[in-house]
TINU-724953 format. One record per atom (N, C-alpha, C, O): residue in one letter; atom name; x, z, y. Coordinates in nm, 3 decimals, decimal comma. Each point is the difference from the previous one (the first is absolute). Example, Ala and Ser with C-alpha at 12.3 -4.5 7.8 and 13.67 -1.06 7.14 Angstrom:
BEGIN
+------+------+---------+---------+---------+
| resn | name |      px |      pz |      py |
+------+------+---------+---------+---------+
|    A |    N |   1,319 |   0,780 |  -0,569 |
|    A |   CA |  -0,089 |   0,000 |   0,119 |
|    A |    C |   0,090 |   0,000 |   0,120 |
|    A |    O |   0,104 |   0,066 |  -0,002 |
|    S |    N |  -0,139 |  -0,138 |   0,107 |
|    S |   CA |   0,082 |   0,006 |   0,119 |
|    S |    C |  -0,077 |   0,073 |   0,109 |
|    S |    O |   0,051 |   0,017 |   0,111 |
+------+------+---------+---------+---------+
! end
This chain:
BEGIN
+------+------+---------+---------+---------+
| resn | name |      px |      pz |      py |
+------+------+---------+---------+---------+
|    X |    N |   0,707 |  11,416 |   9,085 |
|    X |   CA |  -0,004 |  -0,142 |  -0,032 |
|    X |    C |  -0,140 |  -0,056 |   0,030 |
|    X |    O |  -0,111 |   0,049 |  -0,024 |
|    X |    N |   0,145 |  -0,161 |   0,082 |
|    X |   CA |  -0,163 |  -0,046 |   0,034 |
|    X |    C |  -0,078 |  -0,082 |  -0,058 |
|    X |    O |   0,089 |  -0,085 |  -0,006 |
|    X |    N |  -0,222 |   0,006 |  -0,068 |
|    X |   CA |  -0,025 |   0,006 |  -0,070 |
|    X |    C |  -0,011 |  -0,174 |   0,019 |
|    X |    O |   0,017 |  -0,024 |   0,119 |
|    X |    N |  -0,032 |  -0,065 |  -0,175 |
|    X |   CA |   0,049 |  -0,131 |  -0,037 |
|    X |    C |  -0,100 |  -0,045 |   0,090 |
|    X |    O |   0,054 |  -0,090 |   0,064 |
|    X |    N |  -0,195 |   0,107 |  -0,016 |
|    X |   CA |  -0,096 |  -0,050 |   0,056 |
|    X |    C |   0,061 |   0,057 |   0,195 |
|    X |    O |  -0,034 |  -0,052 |   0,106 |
|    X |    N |   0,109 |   0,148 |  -0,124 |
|    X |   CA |   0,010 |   0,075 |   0,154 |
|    X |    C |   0,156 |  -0,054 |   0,003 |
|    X |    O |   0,079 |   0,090 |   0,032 |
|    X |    N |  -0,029 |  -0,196 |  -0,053 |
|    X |   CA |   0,160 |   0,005 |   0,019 |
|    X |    C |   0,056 |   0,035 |   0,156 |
|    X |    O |   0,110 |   0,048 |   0,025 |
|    X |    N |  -0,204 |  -0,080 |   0,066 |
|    X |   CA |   0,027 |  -0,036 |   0,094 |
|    X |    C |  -0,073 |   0,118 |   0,083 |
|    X |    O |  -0,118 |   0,009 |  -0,036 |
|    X |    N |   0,154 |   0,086 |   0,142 |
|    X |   CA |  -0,112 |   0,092 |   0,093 |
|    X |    C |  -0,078 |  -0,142 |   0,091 |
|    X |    O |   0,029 |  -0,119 |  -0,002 |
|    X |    N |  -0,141 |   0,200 |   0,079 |
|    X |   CA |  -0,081 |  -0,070 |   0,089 |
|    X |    C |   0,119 |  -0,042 |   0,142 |
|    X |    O |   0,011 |  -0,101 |   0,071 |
|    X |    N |   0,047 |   0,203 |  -0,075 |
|    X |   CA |   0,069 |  -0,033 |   0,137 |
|    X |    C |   0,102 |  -0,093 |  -0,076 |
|    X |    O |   0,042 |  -0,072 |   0,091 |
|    X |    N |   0,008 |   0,042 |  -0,183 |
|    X |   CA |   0,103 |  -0,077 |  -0,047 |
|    X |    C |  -0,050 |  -0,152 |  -0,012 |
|    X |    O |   0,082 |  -0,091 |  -0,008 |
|    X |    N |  -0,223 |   0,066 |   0,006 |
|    X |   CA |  -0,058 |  -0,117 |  -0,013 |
|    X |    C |  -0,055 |  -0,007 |   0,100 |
|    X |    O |  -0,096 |  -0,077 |  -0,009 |
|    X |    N |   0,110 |   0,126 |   0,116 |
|    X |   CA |  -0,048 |  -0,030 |   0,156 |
|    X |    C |   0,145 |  -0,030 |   0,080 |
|    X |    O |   0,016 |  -0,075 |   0,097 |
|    X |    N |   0,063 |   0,139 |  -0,150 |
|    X |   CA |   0,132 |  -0,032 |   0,053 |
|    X |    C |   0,031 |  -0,165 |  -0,032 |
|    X |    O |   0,046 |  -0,089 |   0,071 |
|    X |    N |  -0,099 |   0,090 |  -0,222 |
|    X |   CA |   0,064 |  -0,148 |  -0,035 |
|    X |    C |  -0,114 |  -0,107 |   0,044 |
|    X |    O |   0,049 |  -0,111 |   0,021 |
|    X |    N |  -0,147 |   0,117 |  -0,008 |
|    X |   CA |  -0,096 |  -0,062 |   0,104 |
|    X |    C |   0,023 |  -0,023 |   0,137 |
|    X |    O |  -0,018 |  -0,115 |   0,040 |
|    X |    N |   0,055 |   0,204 |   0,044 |
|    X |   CA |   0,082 |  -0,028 |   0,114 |
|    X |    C |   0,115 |  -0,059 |   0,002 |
|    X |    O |   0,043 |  -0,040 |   0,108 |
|    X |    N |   0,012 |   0,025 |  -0,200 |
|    X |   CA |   0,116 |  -0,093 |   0,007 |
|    X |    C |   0,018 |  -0,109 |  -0,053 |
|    X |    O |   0,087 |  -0,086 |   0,016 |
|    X |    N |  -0,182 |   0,093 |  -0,086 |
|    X |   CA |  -0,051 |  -0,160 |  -0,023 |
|    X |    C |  -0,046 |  -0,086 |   0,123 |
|    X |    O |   0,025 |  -0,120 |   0,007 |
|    X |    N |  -0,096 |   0,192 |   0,093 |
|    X |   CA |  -0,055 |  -0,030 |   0,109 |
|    X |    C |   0,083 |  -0,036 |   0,107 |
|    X |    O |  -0,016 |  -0,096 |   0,075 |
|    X |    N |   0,123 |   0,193 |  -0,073 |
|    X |   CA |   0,075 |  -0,007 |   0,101 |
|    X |    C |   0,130 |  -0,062 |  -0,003 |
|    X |    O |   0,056 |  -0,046 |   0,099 |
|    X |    N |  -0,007 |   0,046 |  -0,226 |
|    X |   CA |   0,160 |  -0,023 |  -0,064 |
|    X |    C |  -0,068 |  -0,194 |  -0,064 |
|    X |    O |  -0,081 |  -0,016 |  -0,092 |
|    X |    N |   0,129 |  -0,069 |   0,152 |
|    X |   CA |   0,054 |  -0,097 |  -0,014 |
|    X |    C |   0,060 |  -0,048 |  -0,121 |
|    X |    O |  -0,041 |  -0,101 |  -0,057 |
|    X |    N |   0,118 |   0,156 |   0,025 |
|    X |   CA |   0,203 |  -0,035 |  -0,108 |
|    X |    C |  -0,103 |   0,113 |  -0,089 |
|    X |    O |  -0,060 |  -0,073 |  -0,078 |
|    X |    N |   0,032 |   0,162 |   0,064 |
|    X |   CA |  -0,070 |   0,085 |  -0,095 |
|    X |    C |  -0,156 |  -0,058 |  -0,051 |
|    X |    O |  -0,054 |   0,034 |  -0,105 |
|    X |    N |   0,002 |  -0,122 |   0,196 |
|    X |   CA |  -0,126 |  -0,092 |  -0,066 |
|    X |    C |   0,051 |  -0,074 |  -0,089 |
|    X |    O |  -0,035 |  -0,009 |  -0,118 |
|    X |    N |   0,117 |  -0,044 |   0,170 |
|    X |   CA |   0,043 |  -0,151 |  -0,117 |
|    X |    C |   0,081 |   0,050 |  -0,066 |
|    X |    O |   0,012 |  -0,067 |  -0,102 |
|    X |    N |   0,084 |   0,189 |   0,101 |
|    X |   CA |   0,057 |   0,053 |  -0,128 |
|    X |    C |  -0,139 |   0,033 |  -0,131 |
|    X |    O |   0,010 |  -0,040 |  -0,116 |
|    X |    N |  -0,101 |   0,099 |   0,157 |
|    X |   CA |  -0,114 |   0,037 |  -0,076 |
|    X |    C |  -0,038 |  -0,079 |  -0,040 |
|    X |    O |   0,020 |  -0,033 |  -0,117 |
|    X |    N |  -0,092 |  -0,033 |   0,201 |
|    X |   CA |  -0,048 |  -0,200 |  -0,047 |
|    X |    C |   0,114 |  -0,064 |  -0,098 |
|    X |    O |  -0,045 |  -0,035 |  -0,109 |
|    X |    N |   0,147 |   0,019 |   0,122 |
|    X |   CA |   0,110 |  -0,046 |  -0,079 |
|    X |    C |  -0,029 |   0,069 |  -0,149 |
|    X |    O |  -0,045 |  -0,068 |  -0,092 |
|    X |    N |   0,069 |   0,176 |   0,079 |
|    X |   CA |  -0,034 |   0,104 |  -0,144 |
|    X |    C |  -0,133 |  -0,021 |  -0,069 |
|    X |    O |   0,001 |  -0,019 |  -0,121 |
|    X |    N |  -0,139 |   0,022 |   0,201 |
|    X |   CA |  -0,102 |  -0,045 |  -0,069 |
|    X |    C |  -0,015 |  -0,133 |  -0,041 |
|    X |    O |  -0,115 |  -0,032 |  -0,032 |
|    X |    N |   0,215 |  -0,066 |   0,024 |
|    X |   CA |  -0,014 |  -0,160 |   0,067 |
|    X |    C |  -0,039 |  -0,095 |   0,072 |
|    X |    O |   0,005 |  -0,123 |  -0,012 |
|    X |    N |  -0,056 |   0,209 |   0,105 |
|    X |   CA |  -0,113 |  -0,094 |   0,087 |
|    X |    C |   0,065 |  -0,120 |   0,028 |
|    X |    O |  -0,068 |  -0,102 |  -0,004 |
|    X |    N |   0,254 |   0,090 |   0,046 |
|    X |   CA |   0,018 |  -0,089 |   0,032 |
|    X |    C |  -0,016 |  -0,135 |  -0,105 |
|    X |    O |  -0,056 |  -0,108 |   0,020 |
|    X |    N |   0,128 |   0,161 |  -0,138 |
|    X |   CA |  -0,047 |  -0,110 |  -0,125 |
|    X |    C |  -0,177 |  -0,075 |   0,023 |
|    X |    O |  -0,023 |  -0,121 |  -0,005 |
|    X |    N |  -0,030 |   0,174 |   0,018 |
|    X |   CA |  -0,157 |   0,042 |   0,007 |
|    X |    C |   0,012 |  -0,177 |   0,117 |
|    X |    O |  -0,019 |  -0,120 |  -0,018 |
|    X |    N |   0,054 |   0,193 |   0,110 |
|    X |   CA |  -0,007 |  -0,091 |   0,148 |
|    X |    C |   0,057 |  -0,174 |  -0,030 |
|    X |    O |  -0,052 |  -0,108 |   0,030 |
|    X |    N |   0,199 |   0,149 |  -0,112 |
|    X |   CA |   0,049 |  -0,112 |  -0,034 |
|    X |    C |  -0,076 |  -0,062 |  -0,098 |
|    X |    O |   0,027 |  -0,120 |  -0,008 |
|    X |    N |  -0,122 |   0,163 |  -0,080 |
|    X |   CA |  -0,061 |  -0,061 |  -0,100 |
|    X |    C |  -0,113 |  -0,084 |   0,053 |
|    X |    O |  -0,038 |  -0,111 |  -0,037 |
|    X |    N |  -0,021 |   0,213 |   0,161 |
|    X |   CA |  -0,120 |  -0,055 |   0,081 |
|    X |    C |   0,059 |  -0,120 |   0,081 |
|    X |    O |  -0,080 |  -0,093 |  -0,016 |
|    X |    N |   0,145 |   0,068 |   0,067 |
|    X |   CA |   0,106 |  -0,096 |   0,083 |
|    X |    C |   0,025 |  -0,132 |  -0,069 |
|    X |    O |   0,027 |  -0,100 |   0,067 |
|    X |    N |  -0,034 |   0,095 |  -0,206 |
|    X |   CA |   0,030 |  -0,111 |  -0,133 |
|    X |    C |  -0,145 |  -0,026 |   0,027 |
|    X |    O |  -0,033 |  -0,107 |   0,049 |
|    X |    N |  -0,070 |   0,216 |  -0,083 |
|    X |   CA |  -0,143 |  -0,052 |  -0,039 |
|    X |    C |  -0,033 |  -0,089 |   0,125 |
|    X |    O |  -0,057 |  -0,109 |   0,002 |
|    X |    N |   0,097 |   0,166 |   0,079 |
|    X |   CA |  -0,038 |  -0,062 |   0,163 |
|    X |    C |   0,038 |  -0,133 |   0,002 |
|    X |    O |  -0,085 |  -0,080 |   0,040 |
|    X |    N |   0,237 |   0,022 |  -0,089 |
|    X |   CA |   0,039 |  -0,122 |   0,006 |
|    X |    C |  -0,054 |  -0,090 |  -0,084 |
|    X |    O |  -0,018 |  -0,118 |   0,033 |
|    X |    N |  -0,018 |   0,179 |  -0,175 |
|    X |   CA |  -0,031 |  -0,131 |  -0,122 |
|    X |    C |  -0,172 |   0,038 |   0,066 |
|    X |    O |  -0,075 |  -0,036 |  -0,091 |
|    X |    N |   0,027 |   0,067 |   0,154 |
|    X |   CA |  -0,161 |  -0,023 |   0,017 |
|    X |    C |   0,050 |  -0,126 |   0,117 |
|    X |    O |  -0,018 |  -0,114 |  -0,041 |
|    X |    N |   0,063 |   0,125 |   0,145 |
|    X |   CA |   0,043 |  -0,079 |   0,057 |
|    X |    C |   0,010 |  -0,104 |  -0,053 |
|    X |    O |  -0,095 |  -0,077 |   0,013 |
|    X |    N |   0,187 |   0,044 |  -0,075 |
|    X |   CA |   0,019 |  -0,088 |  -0,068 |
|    X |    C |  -0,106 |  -0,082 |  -0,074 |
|    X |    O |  -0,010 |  -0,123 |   0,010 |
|    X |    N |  -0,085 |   0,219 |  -0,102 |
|    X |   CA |  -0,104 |  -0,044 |  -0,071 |
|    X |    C |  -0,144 |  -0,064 |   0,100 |
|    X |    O |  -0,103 |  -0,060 |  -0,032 |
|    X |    N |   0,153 |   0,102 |   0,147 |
|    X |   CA |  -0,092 |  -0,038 |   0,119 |
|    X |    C |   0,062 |  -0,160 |   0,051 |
|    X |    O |  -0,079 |  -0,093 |   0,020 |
|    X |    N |   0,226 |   0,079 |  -0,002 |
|    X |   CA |   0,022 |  -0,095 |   0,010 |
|    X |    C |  -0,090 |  -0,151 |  -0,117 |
|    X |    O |  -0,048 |  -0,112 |   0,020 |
|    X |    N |   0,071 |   0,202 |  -0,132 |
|    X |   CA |  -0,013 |  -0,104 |  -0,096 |
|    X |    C |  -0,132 |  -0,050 |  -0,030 |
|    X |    O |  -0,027 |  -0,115 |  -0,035 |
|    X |    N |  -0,096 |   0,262 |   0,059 |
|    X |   CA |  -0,129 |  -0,004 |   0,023 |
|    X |    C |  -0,035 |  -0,185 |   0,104 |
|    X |    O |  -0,072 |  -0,097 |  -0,021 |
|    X |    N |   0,168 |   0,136 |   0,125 |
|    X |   CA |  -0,029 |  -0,092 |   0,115 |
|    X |    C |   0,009 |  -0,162 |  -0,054 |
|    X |    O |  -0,084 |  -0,089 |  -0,010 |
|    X |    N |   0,239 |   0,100 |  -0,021 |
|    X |   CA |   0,024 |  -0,137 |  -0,049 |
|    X |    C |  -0,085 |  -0,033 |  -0,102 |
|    X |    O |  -0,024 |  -0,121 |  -0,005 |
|    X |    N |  -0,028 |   0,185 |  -0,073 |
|    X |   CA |  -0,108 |  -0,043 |  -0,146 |
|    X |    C |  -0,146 |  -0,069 |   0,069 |
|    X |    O |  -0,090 |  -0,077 |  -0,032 |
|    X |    N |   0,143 |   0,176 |   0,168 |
|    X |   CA |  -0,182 |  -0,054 |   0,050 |
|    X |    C |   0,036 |  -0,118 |   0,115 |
|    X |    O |  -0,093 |  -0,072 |   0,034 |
|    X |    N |   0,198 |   0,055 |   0,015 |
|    X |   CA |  -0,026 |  -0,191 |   0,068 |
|    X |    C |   0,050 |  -0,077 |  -0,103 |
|    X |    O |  -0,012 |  -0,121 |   0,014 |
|    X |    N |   0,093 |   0,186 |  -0,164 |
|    X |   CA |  -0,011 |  -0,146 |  -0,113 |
|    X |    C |  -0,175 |  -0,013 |   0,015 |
|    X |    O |  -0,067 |  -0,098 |   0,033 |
|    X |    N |   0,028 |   0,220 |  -0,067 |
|    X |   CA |  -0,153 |  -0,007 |  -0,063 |
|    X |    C |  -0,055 |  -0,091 |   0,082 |
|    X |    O |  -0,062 |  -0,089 |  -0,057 |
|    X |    N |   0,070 |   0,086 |   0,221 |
|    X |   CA |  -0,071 |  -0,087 |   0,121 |
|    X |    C |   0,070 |  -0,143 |  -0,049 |
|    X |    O |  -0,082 |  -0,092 |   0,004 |
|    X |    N |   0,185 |   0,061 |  -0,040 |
|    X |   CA |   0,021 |  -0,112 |   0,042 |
|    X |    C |  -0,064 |  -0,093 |  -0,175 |
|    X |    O |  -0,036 |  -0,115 |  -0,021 |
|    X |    N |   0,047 |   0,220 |  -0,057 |
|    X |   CA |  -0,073 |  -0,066 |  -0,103 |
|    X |    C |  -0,115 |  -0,063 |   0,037 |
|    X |    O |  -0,013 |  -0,122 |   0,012 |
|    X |    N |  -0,074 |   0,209 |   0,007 |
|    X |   CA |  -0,128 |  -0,019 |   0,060 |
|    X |    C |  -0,024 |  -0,091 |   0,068 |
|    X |    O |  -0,102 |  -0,069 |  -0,013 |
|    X |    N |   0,248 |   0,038 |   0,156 |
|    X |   CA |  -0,008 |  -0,170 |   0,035 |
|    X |    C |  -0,023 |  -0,066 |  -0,038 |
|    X |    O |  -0,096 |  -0,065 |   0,041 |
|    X |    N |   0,167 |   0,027 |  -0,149 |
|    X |   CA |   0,033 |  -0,081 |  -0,059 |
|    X |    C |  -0,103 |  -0,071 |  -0,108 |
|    X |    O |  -0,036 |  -0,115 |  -0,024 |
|    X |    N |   0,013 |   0,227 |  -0,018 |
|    X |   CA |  -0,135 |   0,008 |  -0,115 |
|    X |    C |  -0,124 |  -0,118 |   0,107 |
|    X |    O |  -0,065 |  -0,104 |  -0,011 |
|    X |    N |   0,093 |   0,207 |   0,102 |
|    X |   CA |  -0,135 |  -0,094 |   0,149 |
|    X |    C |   0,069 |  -0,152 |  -0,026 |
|    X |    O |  -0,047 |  -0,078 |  -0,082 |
|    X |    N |   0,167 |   0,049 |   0,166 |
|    X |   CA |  -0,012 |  -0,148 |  -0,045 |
|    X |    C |  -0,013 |  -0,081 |  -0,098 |
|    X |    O |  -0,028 |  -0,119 |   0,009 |
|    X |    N |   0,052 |   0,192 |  -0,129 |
|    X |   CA |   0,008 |  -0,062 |  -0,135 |
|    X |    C |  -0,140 |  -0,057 |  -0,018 |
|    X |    O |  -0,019 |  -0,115 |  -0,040 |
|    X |    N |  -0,103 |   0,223 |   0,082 |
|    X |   CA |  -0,126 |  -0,032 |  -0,047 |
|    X |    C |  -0,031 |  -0,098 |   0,116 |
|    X |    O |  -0,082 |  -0,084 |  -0,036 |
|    X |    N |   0,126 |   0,067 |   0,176 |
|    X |   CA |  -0,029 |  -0,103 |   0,119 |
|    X |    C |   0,049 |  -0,113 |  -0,077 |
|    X |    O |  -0,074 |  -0,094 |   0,026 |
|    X |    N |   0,152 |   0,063 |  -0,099 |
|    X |   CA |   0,068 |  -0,127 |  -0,071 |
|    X |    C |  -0,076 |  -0,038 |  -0,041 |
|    X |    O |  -0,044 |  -0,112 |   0,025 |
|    X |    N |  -0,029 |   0,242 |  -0,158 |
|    X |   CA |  -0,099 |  -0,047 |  -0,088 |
|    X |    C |  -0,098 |  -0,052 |   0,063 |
|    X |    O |  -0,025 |  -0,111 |  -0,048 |
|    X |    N |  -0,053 |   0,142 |   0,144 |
|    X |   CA |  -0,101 |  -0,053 |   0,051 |
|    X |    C |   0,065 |  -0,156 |   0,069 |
|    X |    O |  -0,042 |  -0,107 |  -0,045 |
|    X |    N |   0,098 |   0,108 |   0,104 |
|    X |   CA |   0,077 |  -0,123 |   0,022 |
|    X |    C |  -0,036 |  -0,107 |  -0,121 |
|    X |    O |  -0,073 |  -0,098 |  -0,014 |
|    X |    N |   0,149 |   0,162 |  -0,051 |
|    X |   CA |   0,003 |  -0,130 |  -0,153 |
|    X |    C |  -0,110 |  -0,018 |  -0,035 |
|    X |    O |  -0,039 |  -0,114 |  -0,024 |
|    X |    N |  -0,055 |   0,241 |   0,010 |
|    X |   CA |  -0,121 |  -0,026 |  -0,076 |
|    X |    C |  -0,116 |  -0,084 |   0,148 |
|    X |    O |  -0,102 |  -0,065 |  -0,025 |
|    X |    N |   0,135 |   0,081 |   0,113 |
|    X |   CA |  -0,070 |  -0,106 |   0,089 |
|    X |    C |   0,043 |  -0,162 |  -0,018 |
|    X |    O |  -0,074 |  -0,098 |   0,008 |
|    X |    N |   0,217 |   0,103 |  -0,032 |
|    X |   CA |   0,026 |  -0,123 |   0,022 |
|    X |    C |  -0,006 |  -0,082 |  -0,140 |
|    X |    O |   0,029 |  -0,119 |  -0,002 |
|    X |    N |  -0,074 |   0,202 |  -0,135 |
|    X |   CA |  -0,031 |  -0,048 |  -0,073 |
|    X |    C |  -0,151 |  -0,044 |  -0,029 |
|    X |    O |  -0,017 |  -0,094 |  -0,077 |
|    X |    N |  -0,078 |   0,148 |   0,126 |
|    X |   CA |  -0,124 |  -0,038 |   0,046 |
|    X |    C |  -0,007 |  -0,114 |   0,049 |
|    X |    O |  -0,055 |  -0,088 |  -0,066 |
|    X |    N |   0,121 |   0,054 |   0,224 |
|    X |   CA |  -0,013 |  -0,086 |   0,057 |
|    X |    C |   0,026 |  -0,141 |  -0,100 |
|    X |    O |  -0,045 |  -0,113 |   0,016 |
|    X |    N |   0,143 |   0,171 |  -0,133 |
|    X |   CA |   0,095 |  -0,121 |  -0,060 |
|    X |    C |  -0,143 |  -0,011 |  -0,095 |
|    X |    O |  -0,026 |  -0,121 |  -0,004 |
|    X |    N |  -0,069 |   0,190 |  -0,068 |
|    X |   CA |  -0,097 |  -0,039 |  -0,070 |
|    X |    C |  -0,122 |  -0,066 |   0,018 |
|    X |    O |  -0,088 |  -0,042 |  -0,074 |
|    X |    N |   0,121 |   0,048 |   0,268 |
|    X |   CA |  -0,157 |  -0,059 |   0,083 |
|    X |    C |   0,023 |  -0,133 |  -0,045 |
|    X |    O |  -0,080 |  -0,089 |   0,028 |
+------+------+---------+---------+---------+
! end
């Protein structure tokens, strides 16, 4: 009986190394069992809502620009008024 740390001989884990390598349908059976695929699909979600959060990044920042327009003409007004109230005190 072999001992819990040796389950496997050297040639038995070189065998299964090569066929990881070489075997296709035996990668992704393996990958499948450890979950990588879950793993992939989880990474695939993260991938979309960053996306997404990038979309929203964007739109926050031409509201932010167009505030800022706006803000600009608001204070061009002010100067406006406050000139043309001067003139009204000459």
């Amino acid at each position: 009986m072999r001992s819990m740390t040796g389950l496997l001989s050297k040639e038995e884990k070189l065998k299964i190394l090569r066929s990881l390598e070489e075997d296709l349908e035996f990668r992704y059976a393996v990958a499948g069992l450890i979950g990588i695929s879950e793993i992939l699909k989880r990474m695939d979600r993260f991938e979309e809502n960053q996306e997404k959060l990038w979309e929203e990044v964007k739109s926050l920042r031409e509201g932010q620009e167009k505030l800022w327009e706006n803000q600009e003409k608001l204070w061009e007004e002010v100067k406006s008024l406050r000139e043309g109230q001067e003139k009204l005190w000459e």
